[in-house]
N, CA, C and O atoms as CSV, one atom per row, in Angstrom:
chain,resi,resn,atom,element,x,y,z
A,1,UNK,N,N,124.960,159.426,184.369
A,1,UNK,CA,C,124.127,158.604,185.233
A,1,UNK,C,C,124.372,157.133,185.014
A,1,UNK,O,O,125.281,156.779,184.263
A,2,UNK,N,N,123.813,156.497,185.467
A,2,UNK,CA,C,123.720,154.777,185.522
A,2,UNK,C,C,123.832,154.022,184.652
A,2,UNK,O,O,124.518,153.010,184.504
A,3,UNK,N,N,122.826,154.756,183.792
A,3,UNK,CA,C,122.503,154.725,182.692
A,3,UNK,C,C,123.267,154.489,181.297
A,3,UNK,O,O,122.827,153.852,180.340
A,4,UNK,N,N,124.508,155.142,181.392
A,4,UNK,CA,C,125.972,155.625,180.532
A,4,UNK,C,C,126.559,154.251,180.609
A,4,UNK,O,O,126.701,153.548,179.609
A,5,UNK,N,N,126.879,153.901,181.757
A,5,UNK,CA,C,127.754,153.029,181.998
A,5,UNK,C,C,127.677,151.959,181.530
A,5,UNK,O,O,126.710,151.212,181.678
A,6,UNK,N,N,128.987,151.636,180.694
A,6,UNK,CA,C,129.535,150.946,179.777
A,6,UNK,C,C,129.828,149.277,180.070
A,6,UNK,O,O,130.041,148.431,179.201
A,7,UNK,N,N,129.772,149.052,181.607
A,7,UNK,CA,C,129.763,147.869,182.310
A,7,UNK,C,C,128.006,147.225,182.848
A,7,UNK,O,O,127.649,146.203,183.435
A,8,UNK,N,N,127.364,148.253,182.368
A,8,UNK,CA,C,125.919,147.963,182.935
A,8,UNK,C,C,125.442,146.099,181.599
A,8,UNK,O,O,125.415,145.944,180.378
A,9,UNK,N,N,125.292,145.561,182.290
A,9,UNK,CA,C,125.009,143.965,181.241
A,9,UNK,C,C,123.433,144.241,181.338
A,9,UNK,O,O,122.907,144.148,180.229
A,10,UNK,N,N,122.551,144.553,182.361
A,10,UNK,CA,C,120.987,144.623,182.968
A,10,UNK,C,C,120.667,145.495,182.966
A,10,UNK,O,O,121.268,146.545,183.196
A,11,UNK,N,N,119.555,145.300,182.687
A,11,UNK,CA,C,118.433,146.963,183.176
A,11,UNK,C,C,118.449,147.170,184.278
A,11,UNK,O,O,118.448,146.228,185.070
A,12,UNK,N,N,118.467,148.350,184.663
A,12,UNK,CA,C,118.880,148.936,186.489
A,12,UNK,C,C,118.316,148.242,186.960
A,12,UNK,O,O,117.238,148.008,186.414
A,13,UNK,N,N,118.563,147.654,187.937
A,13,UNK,CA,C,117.959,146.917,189.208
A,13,UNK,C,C,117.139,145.796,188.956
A,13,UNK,O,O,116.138,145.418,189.564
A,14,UNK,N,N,117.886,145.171,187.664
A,14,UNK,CA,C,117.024,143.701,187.196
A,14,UNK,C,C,118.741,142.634,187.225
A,14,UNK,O,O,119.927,142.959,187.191
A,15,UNK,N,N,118.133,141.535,187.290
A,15,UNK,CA,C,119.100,140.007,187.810
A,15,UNK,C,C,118.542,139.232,187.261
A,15,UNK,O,O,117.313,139.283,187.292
A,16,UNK,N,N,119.101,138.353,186.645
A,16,UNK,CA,C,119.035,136.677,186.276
A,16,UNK,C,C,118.027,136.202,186.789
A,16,UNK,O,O,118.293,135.815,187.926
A,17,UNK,N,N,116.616,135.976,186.417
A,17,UNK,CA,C,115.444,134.746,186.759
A,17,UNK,C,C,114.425,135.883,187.136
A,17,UNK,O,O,113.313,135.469,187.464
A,18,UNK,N,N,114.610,137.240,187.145
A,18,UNK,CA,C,113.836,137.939,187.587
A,18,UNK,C,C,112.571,137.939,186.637
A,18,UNK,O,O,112.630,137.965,185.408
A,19,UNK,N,N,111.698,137.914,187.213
A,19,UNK,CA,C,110.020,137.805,186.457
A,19,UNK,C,C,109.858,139.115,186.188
A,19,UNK,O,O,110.214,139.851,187.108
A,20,UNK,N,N,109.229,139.903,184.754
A,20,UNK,CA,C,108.951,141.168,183.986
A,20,UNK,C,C,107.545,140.755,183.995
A,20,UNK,O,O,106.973,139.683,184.193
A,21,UNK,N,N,107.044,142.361,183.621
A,21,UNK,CA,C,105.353,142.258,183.088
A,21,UNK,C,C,105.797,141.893,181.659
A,21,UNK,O,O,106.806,142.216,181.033
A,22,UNK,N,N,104.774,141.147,181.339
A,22,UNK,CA,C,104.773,140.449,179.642
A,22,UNK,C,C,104.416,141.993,178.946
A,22,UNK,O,O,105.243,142.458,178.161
A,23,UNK,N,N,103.420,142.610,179.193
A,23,UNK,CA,C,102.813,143.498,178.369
A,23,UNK,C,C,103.586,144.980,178.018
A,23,UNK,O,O,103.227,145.960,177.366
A,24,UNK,N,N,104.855,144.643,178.796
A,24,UNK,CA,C,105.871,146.152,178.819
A,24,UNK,C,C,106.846,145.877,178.214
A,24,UNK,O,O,107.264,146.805,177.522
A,25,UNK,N,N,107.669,144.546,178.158
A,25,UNK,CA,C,108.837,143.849,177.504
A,25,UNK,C,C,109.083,143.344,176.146
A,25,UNK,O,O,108.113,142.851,175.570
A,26,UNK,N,N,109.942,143.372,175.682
A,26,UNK,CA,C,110.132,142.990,174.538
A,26,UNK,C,C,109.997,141.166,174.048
A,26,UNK,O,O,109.581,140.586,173.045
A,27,UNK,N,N,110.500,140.801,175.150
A,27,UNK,CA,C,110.290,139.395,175.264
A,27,UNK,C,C,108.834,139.119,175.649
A,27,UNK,O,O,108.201,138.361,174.914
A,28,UNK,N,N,108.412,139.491,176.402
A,28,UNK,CA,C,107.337,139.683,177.522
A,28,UNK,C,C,106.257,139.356,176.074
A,28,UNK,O,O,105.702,138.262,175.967
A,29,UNK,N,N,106.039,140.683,174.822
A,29,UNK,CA,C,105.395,140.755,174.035
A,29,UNK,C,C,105.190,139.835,172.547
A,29,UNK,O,O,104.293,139.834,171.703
A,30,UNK,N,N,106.682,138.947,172.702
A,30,UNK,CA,C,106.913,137.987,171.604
A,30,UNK,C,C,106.332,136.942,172.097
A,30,UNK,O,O,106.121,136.013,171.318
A,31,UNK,N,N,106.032,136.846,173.121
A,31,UNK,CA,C,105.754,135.459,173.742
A,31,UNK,C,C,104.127,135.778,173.579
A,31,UNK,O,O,103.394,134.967,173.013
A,32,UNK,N,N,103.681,136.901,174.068
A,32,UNK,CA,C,102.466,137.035,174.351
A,32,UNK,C,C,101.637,137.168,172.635
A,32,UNK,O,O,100.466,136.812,172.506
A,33,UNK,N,N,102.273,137.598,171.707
A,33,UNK,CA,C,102.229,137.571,170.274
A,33,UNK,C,C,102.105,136.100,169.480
A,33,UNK,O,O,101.285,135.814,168.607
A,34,UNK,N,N,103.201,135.220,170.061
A,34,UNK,CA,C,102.550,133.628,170.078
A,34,UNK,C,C,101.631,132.899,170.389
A,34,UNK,O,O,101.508,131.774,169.904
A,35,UNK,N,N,100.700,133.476,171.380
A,35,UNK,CA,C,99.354,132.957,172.128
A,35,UNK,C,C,98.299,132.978,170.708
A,35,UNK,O,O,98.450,133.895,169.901
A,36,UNK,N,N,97.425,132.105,170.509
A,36,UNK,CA,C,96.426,132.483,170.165
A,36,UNK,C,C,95.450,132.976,170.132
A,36,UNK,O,O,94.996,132.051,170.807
A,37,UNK,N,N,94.210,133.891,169.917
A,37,UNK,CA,C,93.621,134.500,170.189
A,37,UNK,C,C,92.922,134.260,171.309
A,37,UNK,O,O,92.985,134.992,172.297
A,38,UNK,N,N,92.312,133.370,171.243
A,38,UNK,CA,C,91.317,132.979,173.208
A,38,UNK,C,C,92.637,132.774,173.913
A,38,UNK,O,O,92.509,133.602,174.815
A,39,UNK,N,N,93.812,132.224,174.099
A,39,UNK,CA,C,94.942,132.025,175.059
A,39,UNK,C,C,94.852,133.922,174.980
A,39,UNK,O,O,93.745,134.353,175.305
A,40,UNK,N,N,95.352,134.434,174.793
A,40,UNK,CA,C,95.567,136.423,174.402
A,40,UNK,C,C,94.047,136.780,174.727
A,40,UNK,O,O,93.984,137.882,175.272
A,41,UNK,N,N,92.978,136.258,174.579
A,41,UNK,CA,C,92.076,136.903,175.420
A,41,UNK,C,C,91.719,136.544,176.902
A,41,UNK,O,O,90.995,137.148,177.694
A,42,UNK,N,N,92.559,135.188,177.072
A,42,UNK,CA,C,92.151,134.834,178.944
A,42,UNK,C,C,93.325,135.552,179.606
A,42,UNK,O,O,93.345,136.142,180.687
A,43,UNK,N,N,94.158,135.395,178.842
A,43,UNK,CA,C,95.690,136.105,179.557
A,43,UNK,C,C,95.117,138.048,179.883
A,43,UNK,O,O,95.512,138.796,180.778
A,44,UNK,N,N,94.577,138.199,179.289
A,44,UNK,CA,C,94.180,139.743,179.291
A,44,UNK,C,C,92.850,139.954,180.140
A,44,UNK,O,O,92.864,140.988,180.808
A,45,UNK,N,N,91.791,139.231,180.234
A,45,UNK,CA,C,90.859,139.064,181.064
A,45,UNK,C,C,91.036,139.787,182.504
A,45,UNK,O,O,92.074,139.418,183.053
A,46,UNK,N,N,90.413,140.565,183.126
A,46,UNK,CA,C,90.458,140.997,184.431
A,46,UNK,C,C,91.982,141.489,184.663
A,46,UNK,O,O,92.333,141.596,185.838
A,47,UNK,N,N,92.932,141.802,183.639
A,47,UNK,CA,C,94.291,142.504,183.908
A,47,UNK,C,C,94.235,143.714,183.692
A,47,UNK,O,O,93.841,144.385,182.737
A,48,UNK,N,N,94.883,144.058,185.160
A,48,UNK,CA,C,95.323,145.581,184.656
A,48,UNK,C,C,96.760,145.664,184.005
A,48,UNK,O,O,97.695,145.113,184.586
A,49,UNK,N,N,96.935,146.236,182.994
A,49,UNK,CA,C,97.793,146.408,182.257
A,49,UNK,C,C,98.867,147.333,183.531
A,49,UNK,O,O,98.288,148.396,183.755
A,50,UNK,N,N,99.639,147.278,184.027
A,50,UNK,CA,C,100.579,148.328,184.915
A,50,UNK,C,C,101.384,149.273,184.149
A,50,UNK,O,O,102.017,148.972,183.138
A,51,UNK,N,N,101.311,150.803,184.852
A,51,UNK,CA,C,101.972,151.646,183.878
A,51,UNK,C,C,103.058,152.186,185.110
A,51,UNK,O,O,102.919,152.776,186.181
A,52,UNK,N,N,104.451,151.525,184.169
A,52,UNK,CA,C,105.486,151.839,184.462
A,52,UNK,C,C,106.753,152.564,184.210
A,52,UNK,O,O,107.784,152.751,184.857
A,53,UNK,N,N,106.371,152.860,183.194
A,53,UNK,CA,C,107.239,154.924,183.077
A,53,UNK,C,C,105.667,155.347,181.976
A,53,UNK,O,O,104.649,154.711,181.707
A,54,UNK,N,N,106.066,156.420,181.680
A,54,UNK,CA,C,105.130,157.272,181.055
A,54,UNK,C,C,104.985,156.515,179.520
A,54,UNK,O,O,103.942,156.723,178.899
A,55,UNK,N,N,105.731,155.894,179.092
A,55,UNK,CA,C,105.595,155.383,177.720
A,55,UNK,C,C,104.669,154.063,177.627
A,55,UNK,O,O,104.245,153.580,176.577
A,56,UNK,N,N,104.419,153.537,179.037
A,56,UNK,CA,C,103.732,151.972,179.100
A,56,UNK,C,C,102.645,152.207,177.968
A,56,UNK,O,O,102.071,153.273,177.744
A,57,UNK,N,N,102.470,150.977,177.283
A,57,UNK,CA,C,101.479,150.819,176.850
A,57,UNK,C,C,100.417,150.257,177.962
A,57,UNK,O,O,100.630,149.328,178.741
A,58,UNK,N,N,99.515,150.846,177.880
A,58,UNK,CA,C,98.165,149.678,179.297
A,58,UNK,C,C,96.716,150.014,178.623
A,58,UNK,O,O,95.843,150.201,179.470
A,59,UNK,N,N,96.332,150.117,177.403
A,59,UNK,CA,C,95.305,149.599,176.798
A,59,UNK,C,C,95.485,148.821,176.400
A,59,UNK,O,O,96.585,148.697,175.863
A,60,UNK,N,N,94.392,147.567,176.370
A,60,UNK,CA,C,94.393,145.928,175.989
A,60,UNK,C,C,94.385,146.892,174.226
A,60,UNK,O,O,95.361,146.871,173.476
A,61,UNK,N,N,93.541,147.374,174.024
A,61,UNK,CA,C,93.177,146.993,172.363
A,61,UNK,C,C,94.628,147.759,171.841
A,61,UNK,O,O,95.338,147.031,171.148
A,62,UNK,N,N,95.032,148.847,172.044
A,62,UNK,CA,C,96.318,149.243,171.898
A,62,UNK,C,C,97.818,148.152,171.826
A,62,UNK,O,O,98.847,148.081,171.154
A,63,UNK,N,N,97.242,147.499,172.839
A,63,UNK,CA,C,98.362,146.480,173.432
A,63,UNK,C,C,98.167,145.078,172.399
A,63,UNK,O,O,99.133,144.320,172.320
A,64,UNK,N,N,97.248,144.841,171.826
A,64,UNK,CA,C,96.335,143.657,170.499
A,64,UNK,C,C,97.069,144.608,169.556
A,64,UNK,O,O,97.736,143.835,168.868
A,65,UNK,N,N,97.260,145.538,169.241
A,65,UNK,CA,C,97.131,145.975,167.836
A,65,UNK,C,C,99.123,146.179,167.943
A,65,UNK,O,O,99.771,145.733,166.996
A,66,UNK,N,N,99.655,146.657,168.781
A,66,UNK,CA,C,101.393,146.153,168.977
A,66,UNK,C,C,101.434,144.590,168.703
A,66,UNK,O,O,102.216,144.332,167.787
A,67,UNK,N,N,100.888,143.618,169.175
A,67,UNK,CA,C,101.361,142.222,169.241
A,67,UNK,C,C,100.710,141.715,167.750
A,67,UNK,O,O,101.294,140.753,167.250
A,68,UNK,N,N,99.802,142.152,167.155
A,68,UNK,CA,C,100.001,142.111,165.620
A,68,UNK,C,C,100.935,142.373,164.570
A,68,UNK,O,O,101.144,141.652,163.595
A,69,UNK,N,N,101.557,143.615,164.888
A,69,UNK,CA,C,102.726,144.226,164.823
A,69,UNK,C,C,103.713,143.044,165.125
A,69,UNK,O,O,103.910,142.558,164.011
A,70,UNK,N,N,104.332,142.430,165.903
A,70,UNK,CA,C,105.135,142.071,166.581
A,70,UNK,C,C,105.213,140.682,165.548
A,70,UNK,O,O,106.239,140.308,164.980
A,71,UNK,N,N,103.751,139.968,165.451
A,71,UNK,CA,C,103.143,138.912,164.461
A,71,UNK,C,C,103.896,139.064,163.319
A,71,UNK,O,O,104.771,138.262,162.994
A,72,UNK,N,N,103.589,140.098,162.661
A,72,UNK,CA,C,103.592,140.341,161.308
A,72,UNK,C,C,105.200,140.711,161.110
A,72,UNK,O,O,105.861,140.366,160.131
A,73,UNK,N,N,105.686,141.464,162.210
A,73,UNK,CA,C,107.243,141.613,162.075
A,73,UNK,C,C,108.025,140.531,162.006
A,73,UNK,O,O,108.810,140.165,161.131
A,74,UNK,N,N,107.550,139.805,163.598
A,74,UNK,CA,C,108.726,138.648,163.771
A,74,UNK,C,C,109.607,139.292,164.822
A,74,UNK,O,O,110.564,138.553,165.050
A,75,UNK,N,N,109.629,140.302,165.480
A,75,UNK,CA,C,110.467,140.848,166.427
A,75,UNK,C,C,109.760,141.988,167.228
A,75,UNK,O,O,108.596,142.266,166.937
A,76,UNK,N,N,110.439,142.690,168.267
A,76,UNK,CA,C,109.220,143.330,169.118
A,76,UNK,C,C,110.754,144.184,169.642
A,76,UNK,O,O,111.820,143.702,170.025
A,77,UNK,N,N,110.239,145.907,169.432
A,77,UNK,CA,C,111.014,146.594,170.184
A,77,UNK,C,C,110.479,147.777,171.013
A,77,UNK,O,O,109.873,148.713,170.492
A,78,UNK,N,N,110.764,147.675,172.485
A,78,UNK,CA,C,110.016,148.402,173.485
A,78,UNK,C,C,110.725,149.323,174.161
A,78,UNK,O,O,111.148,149.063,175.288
A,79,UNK,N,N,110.964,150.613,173.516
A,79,UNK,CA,C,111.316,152.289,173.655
A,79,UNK,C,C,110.467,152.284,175.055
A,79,UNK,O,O,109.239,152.206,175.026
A,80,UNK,N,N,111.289,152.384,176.435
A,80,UNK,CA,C,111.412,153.232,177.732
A,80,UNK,C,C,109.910,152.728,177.926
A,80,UNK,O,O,108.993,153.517,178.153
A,81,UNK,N,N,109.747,151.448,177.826
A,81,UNK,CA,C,108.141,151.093,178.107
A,81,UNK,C,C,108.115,150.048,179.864
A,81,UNK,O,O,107.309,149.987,180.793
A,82,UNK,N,N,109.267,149.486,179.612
A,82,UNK,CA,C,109.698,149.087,181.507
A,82,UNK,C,C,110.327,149.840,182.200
A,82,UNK,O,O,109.985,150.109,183.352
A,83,UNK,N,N,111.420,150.346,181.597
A,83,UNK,CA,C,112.290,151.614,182.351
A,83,UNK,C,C,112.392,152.283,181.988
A,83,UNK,O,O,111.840,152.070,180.909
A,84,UNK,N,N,112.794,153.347,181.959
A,84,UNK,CA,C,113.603,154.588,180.878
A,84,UNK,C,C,114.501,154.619,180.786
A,84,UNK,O,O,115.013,154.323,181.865
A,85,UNK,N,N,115.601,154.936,179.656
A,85,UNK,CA,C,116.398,154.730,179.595
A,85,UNK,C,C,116.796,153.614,179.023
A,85,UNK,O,O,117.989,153.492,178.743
A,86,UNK,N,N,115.773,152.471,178.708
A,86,UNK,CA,C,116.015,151.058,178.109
A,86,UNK,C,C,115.587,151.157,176.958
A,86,UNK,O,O,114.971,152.209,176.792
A,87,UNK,N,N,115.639,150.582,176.175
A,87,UNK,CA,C,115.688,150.002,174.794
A,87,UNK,C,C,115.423,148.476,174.711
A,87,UNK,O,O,116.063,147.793,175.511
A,88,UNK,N,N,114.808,148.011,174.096
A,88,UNK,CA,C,114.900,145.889,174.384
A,88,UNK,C,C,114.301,145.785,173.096
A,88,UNK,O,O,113.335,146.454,172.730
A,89,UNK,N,N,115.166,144.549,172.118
A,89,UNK,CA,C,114.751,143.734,171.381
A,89,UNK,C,C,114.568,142.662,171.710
A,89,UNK,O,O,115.312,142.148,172.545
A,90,UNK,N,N,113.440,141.929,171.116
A,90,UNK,CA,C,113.662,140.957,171.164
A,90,UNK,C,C,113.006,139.807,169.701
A,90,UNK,O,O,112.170,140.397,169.017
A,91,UNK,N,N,113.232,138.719,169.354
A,91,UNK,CA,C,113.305,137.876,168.370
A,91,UNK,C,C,112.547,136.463,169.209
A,91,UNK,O,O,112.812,136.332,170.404
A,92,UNK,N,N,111.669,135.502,168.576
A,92,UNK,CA,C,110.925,134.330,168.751
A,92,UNK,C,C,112.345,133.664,168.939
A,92,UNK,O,O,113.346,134.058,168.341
A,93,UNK,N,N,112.326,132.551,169.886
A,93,UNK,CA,C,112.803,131.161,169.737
A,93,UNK,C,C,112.064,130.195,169.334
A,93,UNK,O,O,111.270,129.676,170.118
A,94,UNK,N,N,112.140,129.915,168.486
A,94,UNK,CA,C,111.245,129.001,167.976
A,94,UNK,C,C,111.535,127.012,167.784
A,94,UNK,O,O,112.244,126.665,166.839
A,95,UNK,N,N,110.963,125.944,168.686
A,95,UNK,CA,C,111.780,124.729,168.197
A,95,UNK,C,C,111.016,124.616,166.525
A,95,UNK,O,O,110.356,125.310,165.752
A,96,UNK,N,N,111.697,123.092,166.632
A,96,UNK,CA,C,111.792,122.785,165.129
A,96,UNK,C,C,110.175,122.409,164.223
A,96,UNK,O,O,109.900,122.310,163.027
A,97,UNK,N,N,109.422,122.286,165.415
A,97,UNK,CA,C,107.979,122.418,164.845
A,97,UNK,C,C,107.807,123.851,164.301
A,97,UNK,O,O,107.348,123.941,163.162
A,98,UNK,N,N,108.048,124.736,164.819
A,98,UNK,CA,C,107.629,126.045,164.467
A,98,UNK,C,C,107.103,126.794,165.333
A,98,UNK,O,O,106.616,127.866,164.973
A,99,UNK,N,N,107.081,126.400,166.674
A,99,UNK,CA,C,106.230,126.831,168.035
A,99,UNK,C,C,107.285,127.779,168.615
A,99,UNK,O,O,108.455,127.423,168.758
A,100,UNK,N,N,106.810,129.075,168.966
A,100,UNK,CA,C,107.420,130.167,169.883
A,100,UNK,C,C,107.599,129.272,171.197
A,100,UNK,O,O,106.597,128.938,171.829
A,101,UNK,N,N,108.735,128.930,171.560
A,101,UNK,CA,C,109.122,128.740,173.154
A,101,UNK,C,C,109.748,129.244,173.834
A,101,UNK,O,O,110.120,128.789,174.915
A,102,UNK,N,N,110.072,130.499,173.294
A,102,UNK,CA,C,111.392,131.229,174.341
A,102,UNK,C,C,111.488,132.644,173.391
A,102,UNK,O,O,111.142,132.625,172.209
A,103,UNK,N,N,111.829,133.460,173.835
A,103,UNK,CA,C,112.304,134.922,173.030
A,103,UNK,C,C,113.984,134.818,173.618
A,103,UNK,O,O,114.378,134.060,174.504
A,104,UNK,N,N,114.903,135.926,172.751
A,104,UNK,CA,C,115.848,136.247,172.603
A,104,UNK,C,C,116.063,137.547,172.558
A,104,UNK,O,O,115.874,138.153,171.503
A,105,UNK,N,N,116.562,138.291,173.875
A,105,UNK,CA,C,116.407,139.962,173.558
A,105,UNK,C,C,118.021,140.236,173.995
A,105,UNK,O,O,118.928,139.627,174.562
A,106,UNK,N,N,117.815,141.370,173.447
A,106,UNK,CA,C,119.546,142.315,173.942
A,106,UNK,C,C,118.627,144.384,173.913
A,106,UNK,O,O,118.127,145.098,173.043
A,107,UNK,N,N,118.878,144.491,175.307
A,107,UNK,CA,C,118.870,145.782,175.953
A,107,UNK,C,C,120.219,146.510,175.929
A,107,UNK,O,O,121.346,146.193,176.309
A,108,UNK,N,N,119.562,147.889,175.191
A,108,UNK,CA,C,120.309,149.212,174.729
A,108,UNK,C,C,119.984,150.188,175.350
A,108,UNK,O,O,118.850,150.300,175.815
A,109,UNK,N,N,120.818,151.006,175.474
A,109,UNK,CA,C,120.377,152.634,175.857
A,109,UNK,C,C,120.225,153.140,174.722
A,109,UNK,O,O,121.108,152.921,173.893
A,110,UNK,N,N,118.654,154.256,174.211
A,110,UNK,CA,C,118.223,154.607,173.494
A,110,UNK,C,C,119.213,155.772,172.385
A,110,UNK,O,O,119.105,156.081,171.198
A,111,UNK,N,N,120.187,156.179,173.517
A,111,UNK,CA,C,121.351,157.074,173.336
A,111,UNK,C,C,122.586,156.623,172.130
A,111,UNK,O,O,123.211,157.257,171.280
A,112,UNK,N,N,122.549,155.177,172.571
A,112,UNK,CA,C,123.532,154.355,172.077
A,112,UNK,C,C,123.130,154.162,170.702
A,112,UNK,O,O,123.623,154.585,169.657
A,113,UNK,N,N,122.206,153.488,170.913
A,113,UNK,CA,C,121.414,153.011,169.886
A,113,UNK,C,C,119.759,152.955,170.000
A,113,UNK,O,O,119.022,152.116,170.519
A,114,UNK,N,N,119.526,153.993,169.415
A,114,UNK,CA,C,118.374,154.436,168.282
A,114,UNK,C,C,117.636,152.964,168.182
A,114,UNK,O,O,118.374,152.015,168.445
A,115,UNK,N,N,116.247,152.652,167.829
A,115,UNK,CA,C,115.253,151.355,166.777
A,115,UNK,C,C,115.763,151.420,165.820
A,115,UNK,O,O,115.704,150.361,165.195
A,116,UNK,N,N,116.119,151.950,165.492
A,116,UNK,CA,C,116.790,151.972,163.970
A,116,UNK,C,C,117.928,151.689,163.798
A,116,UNK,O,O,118.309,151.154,162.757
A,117,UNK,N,N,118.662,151.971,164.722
A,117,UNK,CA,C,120.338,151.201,164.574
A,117,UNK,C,C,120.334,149.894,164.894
A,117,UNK,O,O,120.878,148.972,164.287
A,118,UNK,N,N,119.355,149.843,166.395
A,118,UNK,CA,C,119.509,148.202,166.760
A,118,UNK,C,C,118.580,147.661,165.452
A,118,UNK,O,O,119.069,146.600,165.063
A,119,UNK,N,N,117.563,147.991,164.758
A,119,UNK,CA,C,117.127,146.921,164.052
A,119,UNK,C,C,117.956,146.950,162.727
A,119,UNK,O,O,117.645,146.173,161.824
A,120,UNK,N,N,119.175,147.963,162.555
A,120,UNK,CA,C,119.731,147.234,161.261
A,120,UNK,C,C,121.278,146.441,162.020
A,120,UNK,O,O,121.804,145.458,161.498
A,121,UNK,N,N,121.716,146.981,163.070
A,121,UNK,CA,C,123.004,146.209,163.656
A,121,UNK,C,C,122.562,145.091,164.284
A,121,UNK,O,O,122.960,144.030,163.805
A,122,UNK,N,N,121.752,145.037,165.353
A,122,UNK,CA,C,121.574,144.006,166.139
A,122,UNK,C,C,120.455,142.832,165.686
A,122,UNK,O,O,120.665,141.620,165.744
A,123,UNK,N,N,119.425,143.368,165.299
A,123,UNK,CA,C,118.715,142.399,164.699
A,123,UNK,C,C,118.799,141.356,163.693
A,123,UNK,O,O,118.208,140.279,163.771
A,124,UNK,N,N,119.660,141.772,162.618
A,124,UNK,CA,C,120.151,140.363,161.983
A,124,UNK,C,C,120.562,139.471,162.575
A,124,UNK,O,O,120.125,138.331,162.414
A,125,UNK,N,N,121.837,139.879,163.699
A,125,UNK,CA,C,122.227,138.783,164.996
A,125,UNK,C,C,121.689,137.916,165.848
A,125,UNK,O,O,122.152,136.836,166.214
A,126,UNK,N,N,120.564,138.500,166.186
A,126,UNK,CA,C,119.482,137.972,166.908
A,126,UNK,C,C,118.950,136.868,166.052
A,126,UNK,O,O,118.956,135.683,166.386
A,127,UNK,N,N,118.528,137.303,165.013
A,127,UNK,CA,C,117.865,136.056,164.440
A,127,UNK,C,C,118.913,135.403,163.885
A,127,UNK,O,O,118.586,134.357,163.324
A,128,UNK,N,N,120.097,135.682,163.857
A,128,UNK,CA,C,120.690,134.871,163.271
A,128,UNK,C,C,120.873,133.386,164.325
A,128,UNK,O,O,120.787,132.218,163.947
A,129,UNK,N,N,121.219,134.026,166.096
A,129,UNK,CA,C,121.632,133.154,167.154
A,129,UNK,C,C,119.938,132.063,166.854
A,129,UNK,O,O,119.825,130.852,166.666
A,130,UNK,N,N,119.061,132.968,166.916
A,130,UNK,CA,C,117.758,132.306,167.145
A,130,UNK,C,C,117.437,131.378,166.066
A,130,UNK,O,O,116.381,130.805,166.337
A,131,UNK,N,N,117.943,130.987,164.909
A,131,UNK,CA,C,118.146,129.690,164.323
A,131,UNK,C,C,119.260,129.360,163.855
A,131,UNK,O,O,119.489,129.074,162.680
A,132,UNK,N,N,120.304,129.387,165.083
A,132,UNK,CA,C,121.265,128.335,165.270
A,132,UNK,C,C,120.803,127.378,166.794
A,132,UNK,O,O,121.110,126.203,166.997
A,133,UNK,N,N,120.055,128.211,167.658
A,133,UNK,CA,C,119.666,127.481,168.355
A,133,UNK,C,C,118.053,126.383,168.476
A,133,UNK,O,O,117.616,125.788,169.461
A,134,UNK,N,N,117.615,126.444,167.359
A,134,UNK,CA,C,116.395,126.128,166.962
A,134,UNK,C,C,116.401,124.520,167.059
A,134,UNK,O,O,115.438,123.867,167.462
A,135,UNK,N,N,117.438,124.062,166.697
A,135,UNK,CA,C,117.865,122.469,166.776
A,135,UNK,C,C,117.628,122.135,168.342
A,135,UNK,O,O,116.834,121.217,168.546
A,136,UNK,N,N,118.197,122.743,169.456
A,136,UNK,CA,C,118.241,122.854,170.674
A,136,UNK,C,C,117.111,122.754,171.302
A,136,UNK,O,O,117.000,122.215,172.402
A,137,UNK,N,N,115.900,123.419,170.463
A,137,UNK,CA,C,114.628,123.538,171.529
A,137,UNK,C,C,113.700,122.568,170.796
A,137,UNK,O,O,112.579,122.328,171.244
């Protein structure tokens, strides 16, 4: 399937500038993990969480207790929670104050690579790019 393919750079039927739900993404959740608690409680206010394959997370307190997780990690990985078939890390950009301004992700097929492979292959990389570019932001 689609899926396999070795030329795929995107998640099926996603493009450059395209807007994600924060609460399904890997990036989506590093960013939302940077908010402070009242910013993370207005952002959640009157939202429905959208469930978009069977794995979505869409309980707020469920969805608080991942982005603690995410806190305490420093990275955020989201198993078939936007698509199936996807995999997404992602890592803080952080500028030189120390402020989250941007995430850094790389999408896998779960096939390929396992949480566990990408967080011992790919994740050192990630953070490694993410403070070389830290000067930058």
């Amino acid at each position: 399937g689609v899926y396999g393919s070795p030329a795929r750079l995107l998640a099926y039927g996603l493009h450059l500038g395209a807007r994600l739900p924060a609460h399904a993404t890997s990036t989506g959740r590093v960013l939302l993990a940077a908010l402070a608690p009242a910013e993370l409680s207005a952002w959640l206010k009157d939202r429905t969480l959208a469930r978009l394959t069977p794995q979505t997370t869409v309980q707020p307190t469920a969805l608080r207790r991942l982005l603690r997780q995410v806190r305490e990690d420093d990275f955020c990985i989201a198993a078939e929670e936007h698509e199936l078939g996807v995999l997404a890390l992602a890592v803080p950009l952080r500028n030189m104050q120390g402020r989250t301004v941007a995430a850094l992700n790389v999408v896998a097929s779960p096939q390929a690579h396992p949480p566990e492979t990408l967080k011992q292959t790919l994740l050192p990389l990630l953070q490694e790019a993410a403070r070389e570019v830290r000067a930058l932001l």
